[in-house]
N, C-alpha and C positions, 0 to 999 in steps of 0.2 A: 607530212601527210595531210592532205587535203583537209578539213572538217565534213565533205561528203561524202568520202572515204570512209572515215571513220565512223560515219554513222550507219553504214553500209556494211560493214565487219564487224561492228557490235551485235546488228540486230541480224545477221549472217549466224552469228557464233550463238545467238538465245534460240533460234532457230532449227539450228543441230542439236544444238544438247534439250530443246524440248522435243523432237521427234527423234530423238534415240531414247528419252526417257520413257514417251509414250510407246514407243517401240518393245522397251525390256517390259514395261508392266502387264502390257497386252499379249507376249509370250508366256509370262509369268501365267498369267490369269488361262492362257487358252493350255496350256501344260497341264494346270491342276485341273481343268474342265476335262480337257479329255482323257488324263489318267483314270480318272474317275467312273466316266465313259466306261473306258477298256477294262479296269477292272469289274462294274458292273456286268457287260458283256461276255464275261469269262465266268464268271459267278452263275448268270443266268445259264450259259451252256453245260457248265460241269453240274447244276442241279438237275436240269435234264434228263444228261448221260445217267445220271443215279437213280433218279426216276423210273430211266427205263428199263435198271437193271434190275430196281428195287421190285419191277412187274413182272418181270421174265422170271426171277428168284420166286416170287407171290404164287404165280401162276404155277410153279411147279410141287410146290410147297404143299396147297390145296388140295392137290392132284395125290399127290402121296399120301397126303393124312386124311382123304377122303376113302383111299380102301385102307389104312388104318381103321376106319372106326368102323368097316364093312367089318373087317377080319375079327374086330374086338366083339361086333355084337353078332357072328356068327361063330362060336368054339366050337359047332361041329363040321364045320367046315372039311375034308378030306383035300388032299395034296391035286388031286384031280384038277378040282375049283378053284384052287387056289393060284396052280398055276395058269390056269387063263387067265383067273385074274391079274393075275401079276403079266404076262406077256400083251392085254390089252392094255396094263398101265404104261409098257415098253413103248408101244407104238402111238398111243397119241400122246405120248411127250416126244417124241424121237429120241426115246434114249439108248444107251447101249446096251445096260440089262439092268432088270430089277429084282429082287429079292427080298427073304426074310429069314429074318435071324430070330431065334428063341432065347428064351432063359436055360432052356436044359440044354443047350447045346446044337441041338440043331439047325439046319440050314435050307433052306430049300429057292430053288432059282426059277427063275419063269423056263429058262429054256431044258427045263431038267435034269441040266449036269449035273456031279457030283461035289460035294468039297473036297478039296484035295484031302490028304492023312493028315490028322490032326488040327483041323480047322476049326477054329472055336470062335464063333463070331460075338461072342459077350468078349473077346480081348483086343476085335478091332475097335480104329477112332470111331469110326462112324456108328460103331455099337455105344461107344459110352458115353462121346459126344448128346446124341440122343438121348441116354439115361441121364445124363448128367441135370440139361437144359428141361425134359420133361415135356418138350413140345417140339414141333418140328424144326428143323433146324438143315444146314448146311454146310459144308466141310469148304477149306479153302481149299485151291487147285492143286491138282497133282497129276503126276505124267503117270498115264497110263502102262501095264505091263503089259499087255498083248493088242492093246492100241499105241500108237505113238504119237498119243496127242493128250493134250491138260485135257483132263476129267474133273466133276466135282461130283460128291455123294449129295443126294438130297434123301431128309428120313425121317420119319416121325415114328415116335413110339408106341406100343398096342396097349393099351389098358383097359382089363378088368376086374371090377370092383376097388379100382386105384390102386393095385399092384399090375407092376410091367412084368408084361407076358412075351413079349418082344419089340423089333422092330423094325418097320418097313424103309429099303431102302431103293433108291436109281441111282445108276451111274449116268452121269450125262456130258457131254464132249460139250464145250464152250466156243466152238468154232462161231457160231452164230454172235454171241457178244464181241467173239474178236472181232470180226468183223462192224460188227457197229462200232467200235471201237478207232478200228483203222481206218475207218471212215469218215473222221473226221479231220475236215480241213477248215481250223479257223484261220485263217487270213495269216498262215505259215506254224499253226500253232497243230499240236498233234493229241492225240488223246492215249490216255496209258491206264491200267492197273496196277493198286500195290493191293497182296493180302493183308489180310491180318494182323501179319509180323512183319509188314510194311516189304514183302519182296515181289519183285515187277513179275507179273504172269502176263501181262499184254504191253507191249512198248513195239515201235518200229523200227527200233534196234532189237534184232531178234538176238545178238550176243549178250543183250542185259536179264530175257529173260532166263527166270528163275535164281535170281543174284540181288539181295538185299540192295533194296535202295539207299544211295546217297544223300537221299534226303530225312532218314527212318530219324534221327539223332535232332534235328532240327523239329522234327513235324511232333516227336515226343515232349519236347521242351516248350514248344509256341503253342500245340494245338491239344495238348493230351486231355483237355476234359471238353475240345471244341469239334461240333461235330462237320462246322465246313470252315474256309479261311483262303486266304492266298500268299503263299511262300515264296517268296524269293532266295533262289540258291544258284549254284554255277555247275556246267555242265559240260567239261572239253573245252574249259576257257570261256562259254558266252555266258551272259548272266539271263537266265529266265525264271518264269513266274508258273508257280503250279498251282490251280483253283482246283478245289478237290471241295467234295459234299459224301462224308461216311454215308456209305447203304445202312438203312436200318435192317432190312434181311440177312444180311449177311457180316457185317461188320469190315469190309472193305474198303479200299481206296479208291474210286475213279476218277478222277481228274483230267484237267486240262492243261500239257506245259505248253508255254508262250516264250516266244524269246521275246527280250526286250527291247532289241535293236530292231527288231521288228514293227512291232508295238508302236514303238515311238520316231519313227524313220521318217512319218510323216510331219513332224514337229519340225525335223532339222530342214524339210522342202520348206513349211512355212517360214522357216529363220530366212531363209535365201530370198523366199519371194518376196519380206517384207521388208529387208535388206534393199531389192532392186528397187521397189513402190515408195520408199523413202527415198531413198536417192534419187528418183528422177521428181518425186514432189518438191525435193530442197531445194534442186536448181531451179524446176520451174518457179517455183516461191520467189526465191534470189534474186532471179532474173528480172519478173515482175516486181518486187521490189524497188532493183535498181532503177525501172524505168519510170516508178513514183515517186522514188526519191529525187529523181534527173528531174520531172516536169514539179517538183514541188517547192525543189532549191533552183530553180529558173533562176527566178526575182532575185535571190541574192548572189549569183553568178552576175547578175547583172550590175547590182550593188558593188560588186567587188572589182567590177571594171571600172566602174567611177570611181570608188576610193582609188584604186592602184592610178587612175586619170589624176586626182587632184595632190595624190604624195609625188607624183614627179613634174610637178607643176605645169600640165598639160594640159588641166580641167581648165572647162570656162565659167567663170563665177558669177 
């Protein structure tokens, strides 16, 4: 082998193996940047999502426990008054109906009806939920009996003289958050609900709702005293990322699942491009190379025709 050769396939070979080197660190380095990226990105959106629910929850909340303290600082109120009031509460929340429950037993609804035989509203949730907390509060979803859709109770408790005299309650449809909900599209990524007890009331799998999440086991273990975080779990085989941020209104789940094939899809384009962008820099390198190494060992090409001239005694001395 030549010694031009060979200086040409040494510095060929440092050449590859330092732009595969620089190659892997600068994947390396732009992987951990953009994970990073992506999960900030998914953090900022599911605080958001909570955000908005956390306002929508607020917003209704106020609205309930503001004719709570009507009702407390009016005790002679008659069923009359009461129920307008309670039917204007119906209509500027859009709720389905509102009502109130007592300590003795009594009931009474905006739209008049009756309790059915034996109704005693000191022994539903939403009654003792309310007694319980002592302030307004919120029930997780539940599927409606003469609606056929997720309902949630919103309700704050009546006090006078700091004993509970009752408490006011809405039922109100969540079509409107589902909706915010299935509306979002982060770049393949979908948005969902868990309650409470960690079971899915919004997903876009409508067969998972009302079915304890998959992930309740996990999110107890990693997050149970943390109020946001992002989990990784598997779902039908793919592996995705849930960014969730608890509502402080309600004590719920909303999040964000991400697949991660997703996510990162755009890493494995950059492996290819920088794959092609090295390969054609190495040959043109090379090539260039070769052709400074060819005008640089001229002169001893030329040397080495003299020598091989005077070893078969052909030179002239």
């Amino acid at each position: 082998m030549h010694f031009k050769t060979k200086i040409t396939l040494t510095i060929a070979v440092l050449m590859s193996l330092s732009l595969t080197f620089f190659g892997f660190f600068s994947y390396i380095d732009t992987k951990k940047n953009s994970v990073v990226q992506i999960e900030q990105s998914l953090q900022m959106a599911s605080r958001s999502l909570t955000d908005y629910i956390d306002l929508w929850i607020s917003s209704k909340k106020n609205a309930v426990e503001s004719v709570a303290r009507t009702l407390a600082a009016n005790p002679s109120m008659d069923d009359v008054e009461l129920k307008e009031r309670l039917k204007e509460l119906t209509k500027s929340l859009g709720a389905v109906q509102s009502f109130v429950g007592y300590e003795d037993g009594r009931m009474i609804y905006d739209s008049g009806k009756k309790p059915s035989e034996g109704y005693d509203p000191r022994a539903r949730g939403w009654y003792k939920q309310a007694k319980s907390v002592g302030k307004p509060a919120i029930t997780d979803a539940y599927m409606g009996s003469s609606i056929k859709a997720y309902l949630v109770s919103v309700m704050a408790p009546i006090y006078r003289n700091n004993a509970l005299v009752g408490v006011v309650s809405i039922d109100i449809e969540l079509a409107s958050l589902f909706k915010v909900i299935g509306d979002i599209n982060f770049n393949g990524g979908y948005g969902m609900l868990l309650d409470t007890k960690d079971v899915i009331v919004a997903h876009p799998n409508k067969e998972l709702l009302g079915k304890e999440s998959s992930m309740k086991e996990a999110l107890n273990q990693q997050f149970a005293a943390k109020k946001e975080g992002l989990l990784e779990y598997t779902l039908d085989g793919a592996n995705k990322i849930f960014a969730f941020k608890v509502s402080e209104e309600s004590g719920w789940r909303p999040g964000i699942s991400f697949d991660k094939a997703t996510a990162y899809a755009f890493l494995n384009t950059q492996v290819k491009e920088q794959l092609v962008v090295g390969m054609v820099m190495l040959i043109l390198s090379i090539g260039i190379m070769i052709l400074l190494i060819k005008g640089l060992l001229k002169p001893l090409d030329n040397l080495n025709g003299v020598v091989e001239e005077l070893s078969s005694s052909e030179g002239d001395l």
